[in-house]
C-alpha positions, 0 to 999 in steps of 0.5 A, a space after each residue: 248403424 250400417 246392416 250387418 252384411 249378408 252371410 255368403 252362400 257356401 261356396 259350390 263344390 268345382 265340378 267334376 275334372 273330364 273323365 271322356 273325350 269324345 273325338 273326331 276328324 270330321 271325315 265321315 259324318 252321316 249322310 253329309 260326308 267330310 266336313 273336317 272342322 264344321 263335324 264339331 257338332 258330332 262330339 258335341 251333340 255325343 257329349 249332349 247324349 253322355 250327359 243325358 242319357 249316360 248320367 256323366 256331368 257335362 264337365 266330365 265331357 270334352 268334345 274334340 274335333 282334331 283338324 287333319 284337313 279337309 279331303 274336298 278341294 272345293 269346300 276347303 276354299 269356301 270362304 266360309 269354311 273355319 278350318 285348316 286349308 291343306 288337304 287331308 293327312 294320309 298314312 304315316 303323316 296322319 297316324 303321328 298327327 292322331 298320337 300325338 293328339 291323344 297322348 295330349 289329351 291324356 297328358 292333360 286330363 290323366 291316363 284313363 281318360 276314356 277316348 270314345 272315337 266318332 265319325 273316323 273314316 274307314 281307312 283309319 277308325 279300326 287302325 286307330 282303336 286297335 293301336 289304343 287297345 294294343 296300348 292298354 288304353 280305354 277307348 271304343 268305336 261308336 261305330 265298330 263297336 256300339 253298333 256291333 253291339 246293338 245288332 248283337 243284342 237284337 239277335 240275341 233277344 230274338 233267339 231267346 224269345 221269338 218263335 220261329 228264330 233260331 237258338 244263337 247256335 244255330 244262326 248263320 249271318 249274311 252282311 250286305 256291306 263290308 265296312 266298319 258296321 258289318 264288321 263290327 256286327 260280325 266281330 261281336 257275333 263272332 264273340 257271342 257264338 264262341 262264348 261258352 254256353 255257361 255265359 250265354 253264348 254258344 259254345 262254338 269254337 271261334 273258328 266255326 264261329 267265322 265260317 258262320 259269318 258271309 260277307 257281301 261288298 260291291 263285287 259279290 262274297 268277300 272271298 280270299 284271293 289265292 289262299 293269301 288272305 286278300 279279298 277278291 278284287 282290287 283290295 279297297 271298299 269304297 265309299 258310297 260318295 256319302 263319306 261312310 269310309 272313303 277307302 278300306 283297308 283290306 285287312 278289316 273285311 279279309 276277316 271273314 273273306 271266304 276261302 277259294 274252295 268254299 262250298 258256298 263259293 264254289 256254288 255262286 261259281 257253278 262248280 260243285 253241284 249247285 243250282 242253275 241259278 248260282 252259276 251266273 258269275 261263271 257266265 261272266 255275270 256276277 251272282 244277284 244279292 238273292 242269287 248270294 241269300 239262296 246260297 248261303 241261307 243265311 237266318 239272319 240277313 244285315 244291311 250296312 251299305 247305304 244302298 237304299 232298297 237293296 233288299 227288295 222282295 226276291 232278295 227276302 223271298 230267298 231268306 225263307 229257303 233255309 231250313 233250321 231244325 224246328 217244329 215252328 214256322 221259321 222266322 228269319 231275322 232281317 236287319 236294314 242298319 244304314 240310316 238315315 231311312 233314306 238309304 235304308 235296304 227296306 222298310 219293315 213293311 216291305 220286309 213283312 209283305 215279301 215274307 208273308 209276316 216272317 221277317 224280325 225286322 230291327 233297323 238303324 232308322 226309326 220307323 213308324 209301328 205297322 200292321 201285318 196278317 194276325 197269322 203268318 201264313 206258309 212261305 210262298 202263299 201271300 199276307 193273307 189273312 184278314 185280321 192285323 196286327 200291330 207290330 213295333 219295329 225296332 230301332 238297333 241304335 247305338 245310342 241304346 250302348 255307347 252312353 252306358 259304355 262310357 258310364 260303366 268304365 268311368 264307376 269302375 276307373 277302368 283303365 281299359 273293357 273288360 269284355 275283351 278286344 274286337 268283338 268281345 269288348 262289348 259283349 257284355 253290353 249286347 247281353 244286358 240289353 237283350 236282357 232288357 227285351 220285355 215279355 211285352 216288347 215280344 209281343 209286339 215283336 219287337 227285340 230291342 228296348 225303345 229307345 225312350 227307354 234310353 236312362 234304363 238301358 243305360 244303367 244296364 249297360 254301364 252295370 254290365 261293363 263296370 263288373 266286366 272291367 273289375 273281372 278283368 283287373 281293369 278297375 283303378 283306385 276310384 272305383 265304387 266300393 258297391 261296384 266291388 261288393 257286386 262283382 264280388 257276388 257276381 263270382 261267388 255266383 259264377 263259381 257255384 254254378 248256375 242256368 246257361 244265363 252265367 250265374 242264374 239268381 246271384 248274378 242278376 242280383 249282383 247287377 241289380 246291385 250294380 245299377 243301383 251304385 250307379 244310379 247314386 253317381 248318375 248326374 241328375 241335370 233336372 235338378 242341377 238346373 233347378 239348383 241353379 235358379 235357387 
């Protein structure tokens, strides 16, 4: 007789419908500039990292290049380009284009859809992510916001466990470079700052908050012009030529701009009893970065320019003059974030050298492990020493936020962050990867987690932001039932007290808890291909 037919294999479950998209324009990609339709890879290769590092199934990630055409006349008549041959969109034009566009996203995938915005251009990156919270809408800036994050999770690692650096409270931030990363650095020590002490932060209103924060672009200290709230100048930051903006519009950076009458301002100015040094722009040269650095003694000093070797040894030197209350040799925090490592401010060698061993270097880059003195000597006397040791540099990429970001919004079915908007919205995050920083990361004076340890910070991060959601209401019908029972023990913690950590033993182990329901959901892509070959 005939065999009997072979029994069928059950059929496969379908994949799980597209919970993010990651979305583009193409108008600033690293290093390479406007590349419109060929930056397809940037949303793809973010979605690689969603998938493998965030847990989300691929299915779940939908990369999108929006072609709004292409700035570069030359490139845009190249015979090999693929995209729309017209000019790029601006102003109104532009901004109904992107609407338009993400109403269709949404139309298609469902209103919590999660909008993770890549590669915008200053003139529209922080427009568009304000007019998506305005709305209610999930969304967040890789490049305002994670980075924000990731350097605020450094500061605070640091304040907590590195001898010699300032409390939060007591840290004042000086930025080379007012574009989208030093805003969005300083927006989220904004946050940190004003949190109250019971949730970790400082305690400080949000107005003493800003007056800690000094801006730096290519015409000096960002200073308010007639008391209207416009930067001194023409009102636009321009890009570098590398694509990292193109224009900026004047409201982003006139945040934090300076009034007329600042102490600090009126020093650089020579009015107002400073030093010699400082009254250089009232001789019609303006103030040196390190002219700006002994005005301001700032304890932490941020590099997001592009501008390779711009914190040379005079601009580190001059980090030492200030003077926090302290019993321990002061450690000033030196962060160099543009990338790649060519157009880095310095290395952590150099940061070393010129600081006699005190600088706490974290960069956007990676760089290689390094030696310095075994003991940092007094300011001003050298490297001295002759016994090394090996110090770690870390590595403040945003890869180490945005996939937990992503992850903790899609557990909770969060129709939106619940940290709060600008710098608030990812608090949380900073504050679970500082928590992170190992007593062995310390000693290697390191202030960020590896970032091979990526899966780990990852879960962190998404726990964190999933049970800020659910505080804040934001968490929809999908939400993990053990997300709820954790935020549930995270505010019987809260209510009954606890250190200055938020919530002391009951909290962490509600976010112990939280990662473990989070962990059931990561997508596992190991195993899916192994199953795949079976």
């Amino acid at each position: 007789g005939a065999p009997a037919p072979r029994p069928r294999a059950p059929a496969a479950p379908p994949p799980p419908p597209p919970r993010l998209a990651v979305i583009s324009d193409g108008a600033r990609i690293l290093a390479l500039g406007d590349l419109a339709a060929h930056g397809m890879g940037i949303p793809v290769g973010k979605c690689f990292l969603h998938s493998g590092a965030g847990g989300l199934a691929p299915s779940q990630c939908v990369p999108v290049l929006v072609d709004a055409g292409r700035g570069d006349d030359r490139a845009r008549e190249d015979p090999f380009y693929l995209g729309r041959r017209a000019p790029r969109l601006r102003g109104a034009a532009y901004d109904a284009f992107l609407a338009e566009a993400l109403r269709a996203l949404r139309g298609r995938f469902g209103p919590r859809l999660i909008v993770h915005l890549e590669d915008f251009a200053g003139a529209h990156a922080a427009s568009l992510l304000e007019r998506e919270e305005a709305a209610g809408l999930p969304c967040f800036d890789d490049d305002i916001q994670a980075t924000g994050a990731a350097a605020v999770a450094a500061v605070l690692a640091a304040a907590r466990g590195v001898e010699g650096v300032p409390a939060l409270r007591d840290q004042t931030f000086l930025f080379f470079g007012a574009g989208q990363a030093a805003v969005g650095v300083a927006r989220c020590a904004v946050a940190a700052l004003s949190a109250p002490v019971s949730e970790g932060g400082a305690g400080l209103s949000e107005r003493e908050a800003r007056a800690r924060m000094f801006l730096v672009d290519s015409r000096g200290l960002v200073v308010a012009k007639g008391g209207s709230g416009k930067g001194e100048g023409e009102g636009e930051e321009k890009g570098s030529g590398r694509g990292d903006g193109g224009p900026l519009p004047l409201p982003l950076k006139a945040e934090f701009a300076r009034e007329a009458d600042d102490p600090v301002v009126l020093k650089l100015r020579g009015r107002g009893g400073g030093s010699s040094s400082s009254s250089s722009s009232s001789k019609g040269r303006r103030p040196s970065l390190a002219e700006i650095v002994a005005a301001v003694g700032p304890t932490a000093l941020v590099g997001a320019a592009g501008v390779a070797g711009a914190f040379d040894a005079g601009v580190l030197r001059s980090l030492l003059s200030a003077s926090p209350s302290s019993s321990a040799p002061f450690r000033p925090l030196v962060f160099a974030l543009s990338n790649p490592t060519a157009f880095s401010e310095c290395t952590p060698e150099q940061a070393a050298e010129a600081t006699g061993g005190r600088a706490v270097f974290a960069g956007g880059s990676p760089f290689a492990d390094y030696y310095v003195a075994a003991a940092a000597p007094a300011a001003g006397t050298g490297a001295g020493g002759g016994r090394r040791r090996l110090r770690r540099a870390s590595q403040a990429n945003n890869a180490l936020v945005f996939p937990g970001v992503a992850l903790g919004l899609v557990a909770a079915d969060a129709s939106g962050l619940g940290g709060g908007k600008r710098g608030a919205a990812l608090l949380p995050a900073a504050r679970a990867l500082a928590g992170l920083v190992s007593a062995a990361d310390f000693a290697e004076d390191a202030v960020l987690p590896r970032v091979d340890f990526l899966p780990a910070a990852t879960r962190a991060v998404a726990a964190s932001v999933a049970l800020a959601a659910i505080a804040a209401g934001t968490s929809g019908p999908r939400c993990l039932p053990a997300l709820r029972a954790a935020a549930a023990r995270a505010e019987r913690a809260r209510e009954g007290g606890g250190d200055a950590g938020g919530g002391g033993e009951g909290r962490a182990a509600a976010l112990r808890e939280a990662e473990e329901a989070i962990r059931e959901i990561q997508f596992d892509g190991e195993a899916a291909f192994a199953a795949s070959l079976s």
